[in-house]
N, C-alpha and C positions, 0 to 999 in steps of 0.2 A: 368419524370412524369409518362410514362408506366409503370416504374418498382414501383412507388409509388400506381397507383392503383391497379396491381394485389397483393402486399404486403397487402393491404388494404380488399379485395376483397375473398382471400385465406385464411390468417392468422386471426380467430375470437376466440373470448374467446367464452366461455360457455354459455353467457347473447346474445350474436351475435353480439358485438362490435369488430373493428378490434383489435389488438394486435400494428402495424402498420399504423402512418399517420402522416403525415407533420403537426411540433411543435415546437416552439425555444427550445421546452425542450432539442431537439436534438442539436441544437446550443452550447446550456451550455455543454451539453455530451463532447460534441468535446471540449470544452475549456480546461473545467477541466481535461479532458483524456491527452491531449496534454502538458499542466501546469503541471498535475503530472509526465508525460511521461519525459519530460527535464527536471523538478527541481529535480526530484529524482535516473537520470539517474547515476550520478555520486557516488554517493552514494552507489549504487548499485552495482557500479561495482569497489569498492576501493582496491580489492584483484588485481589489475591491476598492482596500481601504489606499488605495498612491494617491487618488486623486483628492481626496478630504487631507489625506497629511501634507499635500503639495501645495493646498487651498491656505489651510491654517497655519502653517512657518515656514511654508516657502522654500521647504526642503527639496534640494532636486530629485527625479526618479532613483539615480543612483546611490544618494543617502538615503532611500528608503528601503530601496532592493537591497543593502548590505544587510539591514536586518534580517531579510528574508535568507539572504546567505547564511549569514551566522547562526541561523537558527537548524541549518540544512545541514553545516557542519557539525555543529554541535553534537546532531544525531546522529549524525555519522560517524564521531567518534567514541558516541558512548552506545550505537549498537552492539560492538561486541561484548561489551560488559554487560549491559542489559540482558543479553544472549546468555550468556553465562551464570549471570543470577537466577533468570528464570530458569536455568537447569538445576542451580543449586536447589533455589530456597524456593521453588514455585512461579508458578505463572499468577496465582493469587493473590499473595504477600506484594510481588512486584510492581502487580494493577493498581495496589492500594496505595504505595508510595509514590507512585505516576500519575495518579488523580489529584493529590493534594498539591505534587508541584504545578501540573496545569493549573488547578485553579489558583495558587498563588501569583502564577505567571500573567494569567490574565485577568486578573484585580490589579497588580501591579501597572500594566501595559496600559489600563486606562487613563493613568495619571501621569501618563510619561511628559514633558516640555520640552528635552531635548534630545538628538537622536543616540548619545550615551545611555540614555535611562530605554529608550526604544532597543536599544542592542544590548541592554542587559537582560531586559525583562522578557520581552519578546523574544531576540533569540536565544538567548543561555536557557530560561526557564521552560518555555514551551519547545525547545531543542532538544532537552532531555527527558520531558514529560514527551514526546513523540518517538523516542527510541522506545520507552516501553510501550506504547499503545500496538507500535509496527512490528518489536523483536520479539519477544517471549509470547505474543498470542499465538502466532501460528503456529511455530512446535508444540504450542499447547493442545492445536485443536489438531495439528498429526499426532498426537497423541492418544484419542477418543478414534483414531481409524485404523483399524485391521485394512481394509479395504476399502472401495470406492470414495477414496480421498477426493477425488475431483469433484464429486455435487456437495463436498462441506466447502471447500476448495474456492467453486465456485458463486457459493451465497457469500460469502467473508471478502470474495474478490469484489464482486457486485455492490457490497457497502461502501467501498471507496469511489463508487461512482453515485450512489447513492444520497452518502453525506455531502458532498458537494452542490447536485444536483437540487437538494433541498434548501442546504445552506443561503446559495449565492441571492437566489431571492428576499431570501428573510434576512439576510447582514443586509441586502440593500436597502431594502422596505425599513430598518432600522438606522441605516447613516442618511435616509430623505429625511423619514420623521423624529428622530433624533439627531445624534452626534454617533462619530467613531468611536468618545469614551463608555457611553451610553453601552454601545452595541460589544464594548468588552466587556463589560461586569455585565451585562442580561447574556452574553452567550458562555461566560465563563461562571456564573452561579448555578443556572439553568443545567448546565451540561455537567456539570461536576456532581449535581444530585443523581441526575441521573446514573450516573456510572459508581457510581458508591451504591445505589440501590442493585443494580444488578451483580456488585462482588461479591452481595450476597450468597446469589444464587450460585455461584460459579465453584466449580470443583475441579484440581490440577490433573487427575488421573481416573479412569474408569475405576478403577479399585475406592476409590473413597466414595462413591456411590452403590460400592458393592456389583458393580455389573462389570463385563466384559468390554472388550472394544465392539463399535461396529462393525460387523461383517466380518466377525471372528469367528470359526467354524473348530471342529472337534479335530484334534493333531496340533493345532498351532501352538505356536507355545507362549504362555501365560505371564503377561510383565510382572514384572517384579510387585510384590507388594509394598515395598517401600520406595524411597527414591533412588536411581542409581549410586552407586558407589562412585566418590570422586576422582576415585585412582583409572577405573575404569574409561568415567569421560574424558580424561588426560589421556587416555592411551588411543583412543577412538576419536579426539582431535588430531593426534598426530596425522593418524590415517588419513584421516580429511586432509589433513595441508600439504601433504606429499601427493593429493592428485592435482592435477591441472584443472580438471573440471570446477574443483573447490574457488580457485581465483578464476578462472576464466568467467564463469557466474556472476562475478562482482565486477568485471567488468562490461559486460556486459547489461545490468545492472546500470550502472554510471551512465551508457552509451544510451541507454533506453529512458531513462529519468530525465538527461541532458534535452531528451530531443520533445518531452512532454514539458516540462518545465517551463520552458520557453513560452510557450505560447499559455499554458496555464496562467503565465505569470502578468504577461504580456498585452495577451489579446482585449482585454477589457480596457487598460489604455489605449491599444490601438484603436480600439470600439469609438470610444470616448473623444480620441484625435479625429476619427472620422465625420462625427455629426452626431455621433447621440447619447442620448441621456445614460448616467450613473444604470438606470434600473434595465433600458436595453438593452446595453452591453454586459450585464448580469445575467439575460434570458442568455444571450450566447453561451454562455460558461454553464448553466443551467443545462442547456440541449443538447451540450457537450459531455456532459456528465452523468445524463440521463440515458442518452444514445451509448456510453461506453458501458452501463449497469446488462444492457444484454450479451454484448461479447464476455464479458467477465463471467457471468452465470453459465456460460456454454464452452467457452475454453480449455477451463480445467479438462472438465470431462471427453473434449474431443480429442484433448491431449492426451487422456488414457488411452483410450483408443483406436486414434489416428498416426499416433508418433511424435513425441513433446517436442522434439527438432523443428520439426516440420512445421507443426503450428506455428512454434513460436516466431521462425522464420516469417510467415506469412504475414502474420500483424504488425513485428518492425515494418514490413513492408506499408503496408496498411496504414502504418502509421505518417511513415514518411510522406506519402506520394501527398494527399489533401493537403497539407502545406505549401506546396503551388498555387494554390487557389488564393493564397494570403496576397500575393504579390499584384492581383488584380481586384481587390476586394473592395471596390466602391461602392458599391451597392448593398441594400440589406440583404438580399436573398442569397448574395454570392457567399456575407459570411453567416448565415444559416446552413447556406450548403456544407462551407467549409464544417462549421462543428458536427453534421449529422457525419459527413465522412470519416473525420479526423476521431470524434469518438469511438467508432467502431475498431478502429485499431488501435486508439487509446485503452481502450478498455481491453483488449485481447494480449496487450503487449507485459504484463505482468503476473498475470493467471497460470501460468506453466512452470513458473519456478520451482512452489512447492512439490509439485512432481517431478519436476529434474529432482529434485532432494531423495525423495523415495525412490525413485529407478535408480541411484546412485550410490547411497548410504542405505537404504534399506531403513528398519524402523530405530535405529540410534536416534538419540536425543540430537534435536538440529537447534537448539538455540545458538551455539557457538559458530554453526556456518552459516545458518540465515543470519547474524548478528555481522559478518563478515559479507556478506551480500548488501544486506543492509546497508551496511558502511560506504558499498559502491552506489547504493542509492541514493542516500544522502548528498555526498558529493558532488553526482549528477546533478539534484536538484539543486544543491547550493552552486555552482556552476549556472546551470541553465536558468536559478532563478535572478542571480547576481548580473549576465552580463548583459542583459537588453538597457537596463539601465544606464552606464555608463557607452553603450552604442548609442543608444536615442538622444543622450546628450551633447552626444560628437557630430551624430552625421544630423541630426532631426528626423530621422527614420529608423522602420523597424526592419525593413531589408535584410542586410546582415544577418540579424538574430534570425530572419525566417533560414535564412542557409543554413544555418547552425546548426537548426533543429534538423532540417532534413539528411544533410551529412553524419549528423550521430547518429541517430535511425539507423540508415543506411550500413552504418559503422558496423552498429550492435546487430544486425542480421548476419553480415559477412560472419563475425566470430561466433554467432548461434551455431553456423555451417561446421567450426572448428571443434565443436564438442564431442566427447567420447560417445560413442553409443551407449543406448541406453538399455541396450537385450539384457544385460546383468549388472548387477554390482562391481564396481568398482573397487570395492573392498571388502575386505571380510565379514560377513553376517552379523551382525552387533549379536544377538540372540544364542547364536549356535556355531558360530566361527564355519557354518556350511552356506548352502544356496539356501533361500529363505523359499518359502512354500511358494506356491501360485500365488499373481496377485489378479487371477480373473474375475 
């Protein structure tokens, strides 16, 4: 409680409110961080298991990597639905039926023998068990914020680099001393209790815990106490798809997935073609993922305050350039270096979205355009995670695919440049049909 009041006490916005103070909003934070943290750990780290499925049927990288495609599409096209439900019927309800497909998906995935039964189960199942863990959490958790969206923002962004980060050692530690089928049912039992225990806890709206949003002050005005009316979301998607910014996002999006994917997907065969062990080339992916948990915690929030353009601009940047480093990477330290760099901007290149959302739309319900962002995510990854495979089988190198990556980067910064300003709303106040209050 000390460190709650000086956090309180220290930390004031502009107006003299804290930045910091005991809220279930912080509750939800931790759910959904945690929820995203394991449902999407595996996923993340599927450049793990190429080398054990390549071992045991001789499947080449690119019958393996379609998996990992199909499963990228999949989610990308049932993000906007997912989006959409969790506007209907909850962000809770939604969780619940996204838990039971992953863990169906991955009991199934253990017993797969050929790559049909691998591209059903793995990608259809855990492709649509991944649109909900990715779509309806975060409008959920803009939901729980009046204000200072960027520090829930950026603990939720931080679990994405977190689950991995923890992951990749323990899938490894599990396909040395066990098998790959082993390491799907202990990470898909395991994980699925977990996340059924915290739906518990989880509640879709301030009002059902009886409180306010964070950093909700006296004037503002008060969400509805039921869910929105469906005629209204219909009319407030429209809005959304008549701006530019609504698609330019999802592509962008695409551009920026494409050029992480790659080497997410990637790097640990390359590890592995270079000289070393399953578990080394896992620390990479580790370091990687541990180094991008700090840009994502500080992102959001700099993007409050610095200018979301701008940031985000900077870490496509950021993102691109370390990928140079691939093409001379003989040595271990070079690709240590590489992941301490390539994180940094890995982790800062995703964080800003959901604040372009709010500088944009203002507090509307965003499942149905983060579901449509999404969908450019997906793509990218299914994209960036599908094409090293069938490069590495043509040429015997990863060359190529490093270009790839760096060129999208590259891409997705240029159209960050493209984006409307963000001084106001782009559309009419979902709340008041006026200009929404301060958001200092």
């Amino acid at each position: 409680m000390q460190i709650v009041s000086i956090l309180r006490s220290k930390f004031r916005d502009s107006s003299g409110y804290p930045y910091f103070y005991t809220h279930y909003a912080w509750v939800i934070v931790t759910i959904i961080a945690v929820m995203q943290m394991v449902g999407t750990s595996v996923r993340m780290s599927f450049g793990l298991f190429i080398e054990p499925l390549e071992s045991e049927y001789g499947w080449t990288q690119n019958t393996i990597s379609v998996a990992y495609a199909i499963a990228s599409i999949v989610t990308a096209i049932s993000a906007p639905v997912a989006g959409w439900v969790g506007d209907r019927y909850g962000a809770k309800a939604t969780m619940s039926f996204g838990t039971i497909i992953f863990f169906v998906g991955m009991i199934l995935t253990g017993t797969v023998t050929s790559p049909w039964q691998f591209y059903l189960y793995f990608g259809v199942f855990t492709g649509v068990a991944q649109a909900i863990f990715l779509v309806p959490l975060i409008p959920a958790a803009m939901i729980w914020f009046r204000r200072h969206l960027g520090l829930g923002m950026g603990i939720i962004m931080s679990s994405w680099g977190f689950g991995p980060a923890l992951a990749a050692p323990l899938i490894g530690f599990l396909l040395e001393a066990l098998n790959w089928r082993d390491a799907f049912w202990i990470l898909g039992t395991s994980a699925s209790i977990v996340m059924a225990l915290l739906i518990v806890l989880f509640r879709d709206r301030p009002i059902d815990r009886g409180v306010l949003p964070y950093g909700h002050r006296e004037g503002d005005p008060v969400l509805e106490k039921t869910r929105p009316r469906p005629e209204k979301m219909r009319e407030y998607g429209t809005y959304m798809r008549k701006t530019a910014a609504f698609w330019n996002m999802s592509s962008i999006h695409f551009l920026g997935c494409v050029g992480h994917a790659v080497v997410l997907i990637y790097i640990v065969p390359f590890a592995v073609h270079q000289g070393l062990s399953l578990v080394m080339a896992a620390a990479i992916l580790t370091v990687m993922s541990a180094v991008s948990v700090i840009s994502r915690l500080f992102v959001p929030v700099l993007s409050e305050n610095l200018g979301a353009r701008t940031v985000m601009a900077v870490f496509y940047f950021l993102q691109a350039m370390p990928v140079l480093l691939l093409f001379w990477a003989h040595e271990l330290w070079i690709l240590y270096s590489f992941a301490i760099l390539f994180g940094i901007g890995y982790g800062g290149e995703t964080g800003v979205f959901p604040i372009l959302n709010r500088k944009y739309f203002g507090h509307a319900p965003m499942g149905t355009a983060w579901g449509v962002q999404m969908m450019g995510a997906g793509l990218g990854m299914a994209f960036g995670g599908w094409i090293g495979g069938p490069i590495f089988d043509i040429f015997g190198t990863y060359d190529l695919v490093w270009w790839i990556s760096i060129i999208s980067s590259l891409g997705g910064m240029i159209s960050i440049m493209l984006l409307e300003s963000t001084k106001e709303l782009i559309i009419p106040d979902w709340e008041s049909n006026r200009a929404p209050p301060s958001e200092a």
